[in-house]
Biopython code that builds the backbone (N, CA, C, O; Angstrom):
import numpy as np
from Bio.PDB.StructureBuilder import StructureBuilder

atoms = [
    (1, "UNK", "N", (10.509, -4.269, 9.853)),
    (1, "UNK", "CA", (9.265, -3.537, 9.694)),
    (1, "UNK", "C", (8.987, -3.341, 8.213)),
    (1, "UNK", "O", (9.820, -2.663, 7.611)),
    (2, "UNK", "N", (8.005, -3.797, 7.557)),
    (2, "UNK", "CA", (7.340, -3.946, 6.451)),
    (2, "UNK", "C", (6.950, -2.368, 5.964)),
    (2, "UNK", "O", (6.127, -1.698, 6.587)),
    (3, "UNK", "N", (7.543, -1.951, 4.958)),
    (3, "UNK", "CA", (7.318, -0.266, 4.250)),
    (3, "UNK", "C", (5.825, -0.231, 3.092)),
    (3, "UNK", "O", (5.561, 0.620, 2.242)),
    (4, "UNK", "N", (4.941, -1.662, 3.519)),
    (4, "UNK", "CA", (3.798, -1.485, 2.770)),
    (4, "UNK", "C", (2.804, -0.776, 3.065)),
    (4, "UNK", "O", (2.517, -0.830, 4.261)),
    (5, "UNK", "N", (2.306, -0.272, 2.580)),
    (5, "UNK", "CA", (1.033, 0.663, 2.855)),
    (5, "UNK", "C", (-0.532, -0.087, 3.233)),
    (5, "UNK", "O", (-1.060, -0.813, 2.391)),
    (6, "UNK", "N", (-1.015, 0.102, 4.214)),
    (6, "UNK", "CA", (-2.130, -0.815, 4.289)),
    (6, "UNK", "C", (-3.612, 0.034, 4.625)),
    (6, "UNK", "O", (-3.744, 1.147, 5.133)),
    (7, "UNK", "N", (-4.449, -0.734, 4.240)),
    (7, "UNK", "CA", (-5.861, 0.160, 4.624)),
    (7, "UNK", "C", (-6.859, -0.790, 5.500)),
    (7, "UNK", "O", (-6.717, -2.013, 5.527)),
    (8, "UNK", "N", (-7.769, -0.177, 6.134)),
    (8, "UNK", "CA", (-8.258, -1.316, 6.852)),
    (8, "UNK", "C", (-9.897, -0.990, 6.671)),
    (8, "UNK", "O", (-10.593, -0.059, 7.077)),
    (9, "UNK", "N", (-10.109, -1.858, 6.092)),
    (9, "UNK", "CA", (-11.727, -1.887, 5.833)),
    (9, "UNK", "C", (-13.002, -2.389, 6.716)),
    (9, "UNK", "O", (-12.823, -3.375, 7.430)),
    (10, "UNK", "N", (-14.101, -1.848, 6.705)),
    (10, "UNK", "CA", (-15.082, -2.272, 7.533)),
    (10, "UNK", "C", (-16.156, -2.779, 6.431)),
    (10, "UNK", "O", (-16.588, -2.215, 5.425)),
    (11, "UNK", "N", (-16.511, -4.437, 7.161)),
    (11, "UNK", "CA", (-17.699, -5.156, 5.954)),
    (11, "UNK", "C", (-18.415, -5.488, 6.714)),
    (11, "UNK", "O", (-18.168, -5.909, 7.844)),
    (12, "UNK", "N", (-19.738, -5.301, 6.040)),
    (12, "UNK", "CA", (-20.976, -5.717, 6.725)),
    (12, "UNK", "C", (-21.527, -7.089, 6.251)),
    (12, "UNK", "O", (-21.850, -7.210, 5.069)),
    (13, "UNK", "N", (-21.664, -8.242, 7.207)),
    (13, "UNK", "CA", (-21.870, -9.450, 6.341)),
    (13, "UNK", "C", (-23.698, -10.267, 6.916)),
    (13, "UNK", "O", (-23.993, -9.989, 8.078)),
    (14, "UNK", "N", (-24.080, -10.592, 6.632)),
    (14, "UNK", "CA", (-24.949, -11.478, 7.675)),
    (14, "UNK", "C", (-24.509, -12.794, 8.137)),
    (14, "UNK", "O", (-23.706, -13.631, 7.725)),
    (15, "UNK", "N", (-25.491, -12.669, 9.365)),
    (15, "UNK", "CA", (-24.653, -13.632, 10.243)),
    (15, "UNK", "C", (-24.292, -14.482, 9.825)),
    (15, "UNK", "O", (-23.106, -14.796, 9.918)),
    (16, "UNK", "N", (-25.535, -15.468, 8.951)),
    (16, "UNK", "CA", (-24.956, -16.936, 8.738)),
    (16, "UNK", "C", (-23.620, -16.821, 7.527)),
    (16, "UNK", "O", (-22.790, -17.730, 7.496)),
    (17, "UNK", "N", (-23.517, -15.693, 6.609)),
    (17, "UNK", "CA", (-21.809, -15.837, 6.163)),
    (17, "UNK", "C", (-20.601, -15.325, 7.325)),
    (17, "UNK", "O", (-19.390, -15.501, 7.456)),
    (18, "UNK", "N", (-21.363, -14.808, 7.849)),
    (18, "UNK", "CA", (-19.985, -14.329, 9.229)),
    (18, "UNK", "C", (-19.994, -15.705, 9.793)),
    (18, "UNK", "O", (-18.872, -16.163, 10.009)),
    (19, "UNK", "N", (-21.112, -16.545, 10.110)),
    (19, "UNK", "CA", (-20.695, -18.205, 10.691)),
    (19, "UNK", "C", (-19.805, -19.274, 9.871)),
    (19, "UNK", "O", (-18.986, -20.194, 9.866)),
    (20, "UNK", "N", (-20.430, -18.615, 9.363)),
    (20, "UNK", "CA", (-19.564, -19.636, 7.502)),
    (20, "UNK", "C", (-18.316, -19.309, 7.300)),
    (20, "UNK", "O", (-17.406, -20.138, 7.289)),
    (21, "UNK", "N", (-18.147, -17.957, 7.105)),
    (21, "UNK", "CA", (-16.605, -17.562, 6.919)),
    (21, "UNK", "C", (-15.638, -17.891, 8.477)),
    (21, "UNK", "O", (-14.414, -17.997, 8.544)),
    (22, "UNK", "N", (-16.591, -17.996, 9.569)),
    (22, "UNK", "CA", (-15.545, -18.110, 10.893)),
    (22, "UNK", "C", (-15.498, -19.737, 10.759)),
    (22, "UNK", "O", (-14.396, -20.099, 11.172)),
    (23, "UNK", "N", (-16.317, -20.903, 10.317)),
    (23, "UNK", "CA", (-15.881, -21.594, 10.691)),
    (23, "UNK", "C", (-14.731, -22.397, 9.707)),
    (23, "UNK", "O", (-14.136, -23.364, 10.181)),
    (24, "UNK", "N", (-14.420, -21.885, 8.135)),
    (24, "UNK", "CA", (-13.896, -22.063, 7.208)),
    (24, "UNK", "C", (-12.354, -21.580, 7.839)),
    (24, "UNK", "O", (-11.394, -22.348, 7.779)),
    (25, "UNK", "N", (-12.263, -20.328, 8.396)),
    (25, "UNK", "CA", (-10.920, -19.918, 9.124)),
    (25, "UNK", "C", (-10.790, -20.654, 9.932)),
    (25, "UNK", "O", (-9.804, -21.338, 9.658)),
    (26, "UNK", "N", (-11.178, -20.917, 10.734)),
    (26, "UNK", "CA", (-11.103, -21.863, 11.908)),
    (26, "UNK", "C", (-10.360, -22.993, 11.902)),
    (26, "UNK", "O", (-9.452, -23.285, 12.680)),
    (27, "UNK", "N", (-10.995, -23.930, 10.530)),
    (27, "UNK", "CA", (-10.397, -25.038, 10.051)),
    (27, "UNK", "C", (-9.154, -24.717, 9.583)),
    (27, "UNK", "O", (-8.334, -25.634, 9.530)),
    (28, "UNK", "N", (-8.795, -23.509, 9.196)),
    (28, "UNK", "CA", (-7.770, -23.656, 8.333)),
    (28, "UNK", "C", (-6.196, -22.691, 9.613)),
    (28, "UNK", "O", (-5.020, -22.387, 9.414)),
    (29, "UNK", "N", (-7.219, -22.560, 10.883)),
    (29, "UNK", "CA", (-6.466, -22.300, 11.593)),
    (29, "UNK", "C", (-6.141, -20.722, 11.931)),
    (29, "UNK", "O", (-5.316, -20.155, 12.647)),
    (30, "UNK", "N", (-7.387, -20.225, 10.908)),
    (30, "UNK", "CA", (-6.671, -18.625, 10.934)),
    (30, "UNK", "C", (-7.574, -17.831, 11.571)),
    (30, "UNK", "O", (-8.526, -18.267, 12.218)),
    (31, "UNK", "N", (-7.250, -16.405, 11.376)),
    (31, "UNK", "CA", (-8.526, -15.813, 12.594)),
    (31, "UNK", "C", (-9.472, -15.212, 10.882)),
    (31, "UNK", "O", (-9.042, -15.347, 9.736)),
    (32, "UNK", "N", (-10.479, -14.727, 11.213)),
    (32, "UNK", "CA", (-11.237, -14.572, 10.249)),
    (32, "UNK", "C", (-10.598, -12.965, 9.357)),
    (32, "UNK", "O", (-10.790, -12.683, 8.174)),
    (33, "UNK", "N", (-10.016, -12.343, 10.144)),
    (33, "UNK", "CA", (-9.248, -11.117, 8.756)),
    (33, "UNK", "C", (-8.050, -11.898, 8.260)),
    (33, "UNK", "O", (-7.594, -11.381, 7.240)),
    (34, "UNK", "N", (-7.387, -12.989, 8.657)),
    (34, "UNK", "CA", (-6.144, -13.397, 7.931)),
    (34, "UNK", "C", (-7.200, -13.937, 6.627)),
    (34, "UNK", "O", (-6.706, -13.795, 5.508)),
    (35, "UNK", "N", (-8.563, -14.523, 6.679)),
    (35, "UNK", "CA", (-9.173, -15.773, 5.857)),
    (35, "UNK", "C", (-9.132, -14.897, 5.278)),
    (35, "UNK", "O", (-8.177, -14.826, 4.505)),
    (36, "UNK", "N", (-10.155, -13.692, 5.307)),
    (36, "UNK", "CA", (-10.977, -13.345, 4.041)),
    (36, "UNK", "C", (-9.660, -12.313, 3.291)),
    (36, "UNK", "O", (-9.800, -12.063, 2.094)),
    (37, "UNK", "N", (-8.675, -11.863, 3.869)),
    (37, "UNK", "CA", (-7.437, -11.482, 3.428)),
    (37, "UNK", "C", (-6.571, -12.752, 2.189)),
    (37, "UNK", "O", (-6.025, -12.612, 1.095)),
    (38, "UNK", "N", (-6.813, -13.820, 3.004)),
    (38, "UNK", "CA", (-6.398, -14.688, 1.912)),
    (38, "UNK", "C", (-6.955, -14.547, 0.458)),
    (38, "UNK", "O", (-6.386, -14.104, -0.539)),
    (39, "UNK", "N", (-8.463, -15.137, 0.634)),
    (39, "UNK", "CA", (-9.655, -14.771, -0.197)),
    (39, "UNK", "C", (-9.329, -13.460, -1.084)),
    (39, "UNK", "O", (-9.592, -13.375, -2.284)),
    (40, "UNK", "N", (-8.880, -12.721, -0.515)),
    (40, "UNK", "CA", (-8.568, -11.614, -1.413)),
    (40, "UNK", "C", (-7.703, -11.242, -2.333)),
    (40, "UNK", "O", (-7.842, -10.392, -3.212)),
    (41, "UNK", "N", (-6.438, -12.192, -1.993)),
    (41, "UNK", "CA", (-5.686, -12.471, -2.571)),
    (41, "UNK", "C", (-5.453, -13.359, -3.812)),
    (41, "UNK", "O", (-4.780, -13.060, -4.798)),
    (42, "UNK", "N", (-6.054, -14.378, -3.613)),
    (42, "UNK", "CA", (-5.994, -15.493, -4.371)),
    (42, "UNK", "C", (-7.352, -14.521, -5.494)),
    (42, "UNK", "O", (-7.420, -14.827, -6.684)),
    (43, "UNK", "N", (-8.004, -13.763, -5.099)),
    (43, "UNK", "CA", (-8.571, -13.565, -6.243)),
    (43, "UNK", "C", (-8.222, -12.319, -7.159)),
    (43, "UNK", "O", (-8.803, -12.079, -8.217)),
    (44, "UNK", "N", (-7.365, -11.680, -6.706)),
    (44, "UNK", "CA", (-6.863, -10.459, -7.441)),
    (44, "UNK", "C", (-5.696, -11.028, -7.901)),
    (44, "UNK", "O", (-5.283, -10.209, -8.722)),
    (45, "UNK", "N", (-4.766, -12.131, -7.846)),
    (45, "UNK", "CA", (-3.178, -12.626, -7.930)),
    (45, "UNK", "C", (-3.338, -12.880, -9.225)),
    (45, "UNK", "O", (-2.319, -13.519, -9.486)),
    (46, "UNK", "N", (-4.002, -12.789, -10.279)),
    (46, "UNK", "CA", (-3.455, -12.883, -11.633)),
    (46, "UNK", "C", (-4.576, -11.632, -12.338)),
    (46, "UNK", "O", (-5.337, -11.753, -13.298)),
    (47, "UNK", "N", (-4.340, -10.503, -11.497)),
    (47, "UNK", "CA", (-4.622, -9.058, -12.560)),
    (47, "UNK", "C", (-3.984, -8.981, -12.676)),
    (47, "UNK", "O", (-3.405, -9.897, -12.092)),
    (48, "UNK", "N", (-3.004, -8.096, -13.392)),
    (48, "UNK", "CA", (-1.938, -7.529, -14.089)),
    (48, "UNK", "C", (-1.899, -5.663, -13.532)),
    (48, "UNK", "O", (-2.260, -4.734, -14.255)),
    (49, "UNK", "N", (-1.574, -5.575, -12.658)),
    (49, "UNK", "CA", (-1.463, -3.832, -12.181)),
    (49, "UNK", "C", (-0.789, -2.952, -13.621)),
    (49, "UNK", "O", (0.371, -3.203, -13.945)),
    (50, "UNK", "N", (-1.413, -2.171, -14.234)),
    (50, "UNK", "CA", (-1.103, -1.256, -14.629)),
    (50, "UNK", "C", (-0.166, -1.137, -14.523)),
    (50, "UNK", "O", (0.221, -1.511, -13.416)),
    (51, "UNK", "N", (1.365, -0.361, -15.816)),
    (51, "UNK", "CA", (2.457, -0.015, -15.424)),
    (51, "UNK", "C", (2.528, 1.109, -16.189)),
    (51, "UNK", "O", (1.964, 0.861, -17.255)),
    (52, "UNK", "N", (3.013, 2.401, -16.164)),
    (52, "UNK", "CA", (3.097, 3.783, -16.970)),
    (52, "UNK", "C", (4.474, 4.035, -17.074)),
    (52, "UNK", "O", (5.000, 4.681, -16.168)),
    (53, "UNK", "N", (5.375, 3.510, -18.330)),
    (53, "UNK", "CA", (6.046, 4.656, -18.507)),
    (53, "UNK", "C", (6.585, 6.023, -18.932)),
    (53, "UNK", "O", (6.447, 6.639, -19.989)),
    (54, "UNK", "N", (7.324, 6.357, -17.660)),
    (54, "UNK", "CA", (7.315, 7.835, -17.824)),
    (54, "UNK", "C", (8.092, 9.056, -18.596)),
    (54, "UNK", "O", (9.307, 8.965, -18.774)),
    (55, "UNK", "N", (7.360, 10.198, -19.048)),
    (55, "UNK", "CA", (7.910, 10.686, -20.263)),
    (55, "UNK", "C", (9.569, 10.786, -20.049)),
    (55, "UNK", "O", (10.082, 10.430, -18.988)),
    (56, "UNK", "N", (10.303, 11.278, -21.105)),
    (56, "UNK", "CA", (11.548, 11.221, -21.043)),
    (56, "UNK", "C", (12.039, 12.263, -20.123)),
    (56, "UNK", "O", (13.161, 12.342, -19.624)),
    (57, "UNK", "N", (10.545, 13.428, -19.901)),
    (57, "UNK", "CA", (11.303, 14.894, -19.515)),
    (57, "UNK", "C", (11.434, 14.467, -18.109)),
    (57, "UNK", "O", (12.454, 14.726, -17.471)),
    (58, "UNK", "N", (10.015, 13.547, -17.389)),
    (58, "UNK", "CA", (9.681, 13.693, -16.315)),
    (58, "UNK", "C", (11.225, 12.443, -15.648)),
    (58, "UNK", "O", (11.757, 12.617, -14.552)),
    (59, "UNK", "N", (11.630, 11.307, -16.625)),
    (59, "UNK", "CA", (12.202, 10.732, -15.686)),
    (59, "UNK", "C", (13.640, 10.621, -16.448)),
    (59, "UNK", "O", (14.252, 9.578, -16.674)),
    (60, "UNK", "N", (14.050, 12.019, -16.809)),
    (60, "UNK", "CA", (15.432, 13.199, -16.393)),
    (60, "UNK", "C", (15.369, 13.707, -14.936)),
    (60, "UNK", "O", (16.159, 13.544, -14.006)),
    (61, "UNK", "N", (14.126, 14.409, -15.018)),
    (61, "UNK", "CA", (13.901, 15.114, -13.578)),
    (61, "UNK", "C", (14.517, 14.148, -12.543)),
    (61, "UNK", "O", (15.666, 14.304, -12.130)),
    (62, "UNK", "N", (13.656, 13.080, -12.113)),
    (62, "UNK", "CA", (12.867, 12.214, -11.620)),
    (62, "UNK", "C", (14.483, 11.949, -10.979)),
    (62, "UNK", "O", (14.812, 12.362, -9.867)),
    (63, "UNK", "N", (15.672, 10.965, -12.166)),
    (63, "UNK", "CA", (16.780, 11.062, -11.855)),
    (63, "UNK", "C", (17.859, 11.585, -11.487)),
    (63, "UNK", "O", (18.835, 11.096, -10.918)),
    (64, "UNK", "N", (17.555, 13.008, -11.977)),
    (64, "UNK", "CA", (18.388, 14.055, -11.261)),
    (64, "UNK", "C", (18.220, 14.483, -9.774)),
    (64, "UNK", "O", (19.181, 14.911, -9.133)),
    (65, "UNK", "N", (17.049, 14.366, -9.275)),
    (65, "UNK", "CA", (16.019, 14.408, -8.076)),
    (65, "UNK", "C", (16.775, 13.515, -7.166)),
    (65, "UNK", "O", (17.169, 13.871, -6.055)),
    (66, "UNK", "N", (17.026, 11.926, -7.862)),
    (66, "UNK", "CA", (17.720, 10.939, -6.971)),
    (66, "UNK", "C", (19.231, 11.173, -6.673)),
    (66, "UNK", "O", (20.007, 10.888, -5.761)),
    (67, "UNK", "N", (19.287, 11.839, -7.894)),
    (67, "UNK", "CA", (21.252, 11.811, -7.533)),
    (67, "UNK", "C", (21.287, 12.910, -6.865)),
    (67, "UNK", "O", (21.974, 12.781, -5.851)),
    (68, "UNK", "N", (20.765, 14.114, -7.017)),
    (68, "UNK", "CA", (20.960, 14.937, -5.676)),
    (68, "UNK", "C", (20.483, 14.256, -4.412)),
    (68, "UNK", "O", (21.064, 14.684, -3.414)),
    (69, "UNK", "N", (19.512, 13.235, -4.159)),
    (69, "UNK", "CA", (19.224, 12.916, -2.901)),
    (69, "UNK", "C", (20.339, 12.406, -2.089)),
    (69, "UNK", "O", (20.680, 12.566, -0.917)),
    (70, "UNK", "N", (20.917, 11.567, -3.352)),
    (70, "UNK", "CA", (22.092, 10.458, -2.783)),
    (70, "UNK", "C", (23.303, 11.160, -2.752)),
    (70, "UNK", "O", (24.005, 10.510, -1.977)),
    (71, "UNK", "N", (24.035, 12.257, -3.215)),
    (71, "UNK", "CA", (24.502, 13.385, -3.437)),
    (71, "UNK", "C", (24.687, 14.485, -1.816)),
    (71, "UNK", "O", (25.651, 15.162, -1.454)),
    (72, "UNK", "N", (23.411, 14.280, -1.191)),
    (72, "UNK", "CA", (23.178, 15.139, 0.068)),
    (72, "UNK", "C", (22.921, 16.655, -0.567)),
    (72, "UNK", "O", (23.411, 17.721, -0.193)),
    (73, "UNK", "N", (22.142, 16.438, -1.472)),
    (73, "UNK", "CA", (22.106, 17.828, -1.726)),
    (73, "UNK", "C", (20.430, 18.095, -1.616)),
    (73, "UNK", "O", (19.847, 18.921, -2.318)),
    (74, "UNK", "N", (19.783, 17.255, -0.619)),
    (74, "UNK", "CA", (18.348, 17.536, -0.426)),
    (74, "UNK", "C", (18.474, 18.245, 0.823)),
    (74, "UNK", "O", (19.504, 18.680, 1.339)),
    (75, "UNK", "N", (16.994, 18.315, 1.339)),
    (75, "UNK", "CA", (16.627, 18.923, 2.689)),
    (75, "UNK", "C", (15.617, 18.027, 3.060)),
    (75, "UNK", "O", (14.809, 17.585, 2.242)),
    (76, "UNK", "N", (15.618, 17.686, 4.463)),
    (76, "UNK", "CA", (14.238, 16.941, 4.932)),
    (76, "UNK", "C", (13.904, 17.964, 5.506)),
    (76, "UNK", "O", (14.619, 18.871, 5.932)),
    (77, "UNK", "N", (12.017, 17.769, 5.557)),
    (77, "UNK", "CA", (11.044, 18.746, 5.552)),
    (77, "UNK", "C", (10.834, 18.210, 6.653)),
    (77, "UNK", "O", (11.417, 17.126, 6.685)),
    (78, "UNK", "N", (10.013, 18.534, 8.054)),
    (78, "UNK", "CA", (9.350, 17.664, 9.078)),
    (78, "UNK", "C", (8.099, 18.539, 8.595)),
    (78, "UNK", "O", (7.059, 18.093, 8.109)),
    (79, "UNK", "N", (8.440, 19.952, 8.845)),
    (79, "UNK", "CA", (6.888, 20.579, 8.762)),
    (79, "UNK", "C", (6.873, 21.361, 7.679)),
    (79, "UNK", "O", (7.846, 22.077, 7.440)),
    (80, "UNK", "N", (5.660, 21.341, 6.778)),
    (80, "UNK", "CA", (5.807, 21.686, 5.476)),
    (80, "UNK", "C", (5.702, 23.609, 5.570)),
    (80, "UNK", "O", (6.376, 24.429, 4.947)),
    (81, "UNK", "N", (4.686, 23.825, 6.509)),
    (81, "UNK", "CA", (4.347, 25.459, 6.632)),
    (81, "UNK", "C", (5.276, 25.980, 6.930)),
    (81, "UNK", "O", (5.471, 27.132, 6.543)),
    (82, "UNK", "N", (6.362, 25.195, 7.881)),
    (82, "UNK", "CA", (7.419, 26.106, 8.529)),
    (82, "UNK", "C", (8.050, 26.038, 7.030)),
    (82, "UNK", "O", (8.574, 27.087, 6.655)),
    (83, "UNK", "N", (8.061, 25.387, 6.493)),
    (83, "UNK", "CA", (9.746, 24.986, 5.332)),
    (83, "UNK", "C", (9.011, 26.294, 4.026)),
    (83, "UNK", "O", (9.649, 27.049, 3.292)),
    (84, "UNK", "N", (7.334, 26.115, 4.171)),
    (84, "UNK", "CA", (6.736, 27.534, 3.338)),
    (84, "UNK", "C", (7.331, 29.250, 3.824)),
    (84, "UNK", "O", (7.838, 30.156, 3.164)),
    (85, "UNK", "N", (6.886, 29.082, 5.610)),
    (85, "UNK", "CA", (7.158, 30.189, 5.689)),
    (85, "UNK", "C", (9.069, 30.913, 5.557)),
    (85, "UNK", "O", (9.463, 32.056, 5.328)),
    (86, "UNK", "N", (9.802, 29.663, 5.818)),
    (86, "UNK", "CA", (11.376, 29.975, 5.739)),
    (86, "UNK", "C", (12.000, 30.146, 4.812)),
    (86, "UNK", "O", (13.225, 30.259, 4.753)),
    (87, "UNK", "N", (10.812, 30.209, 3.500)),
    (87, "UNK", "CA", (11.887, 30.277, 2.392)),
    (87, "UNK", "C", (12.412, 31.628, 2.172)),
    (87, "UNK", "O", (13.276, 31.823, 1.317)),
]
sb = StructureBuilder()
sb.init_structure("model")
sb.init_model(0)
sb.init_chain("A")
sb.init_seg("    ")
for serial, (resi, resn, name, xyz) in enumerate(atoms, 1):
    if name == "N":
        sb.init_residue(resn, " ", resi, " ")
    sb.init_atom(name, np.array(xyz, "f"), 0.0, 1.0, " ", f" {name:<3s}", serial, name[0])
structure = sb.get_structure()
């Protein structure tokens, strides 16, 4: 099971590109959200995403945060109000 995050969008096209784009998938064997998913890809695949690194204070924290996780020295939350009201 894939831990990516996904969103699912609604596009409004006219028909004759909704004919156009179905019969371009078609040929290529795919259903028409794998195509224009492709399409989407191939055109964002050489931006460069933004990368921030982070101040020295925040990723002390950040690491100390992990070694207590791995440590067992966290708590899992299920419900956040209860974990408000129990403190």
């Amino acid at each position: 099971m894939s831990s990516v995050q996904t969103t699912q969008i609604k596009v409004t096209l006219s028909n004759e590109l909704y004919l156009h784009l179905k019969s371009k998938a078609e040929k290529l064997g795919l259903n028409l959200a794998s195509y224009i998913r492709h399409l989407v890809i191939n055109d964002v695949k050489d931006i460069e995403i933004p990368v921030f690194k982070m101040s020295e204070k925040r990723e002390k924290i950040a690491l100390k945060a992990l070694e207590d996780y791995k440590a067992g020295k966290t708590t899992s939350v299920e419900n956040f109000d209860d974990y408000l009201e129990n403190i």
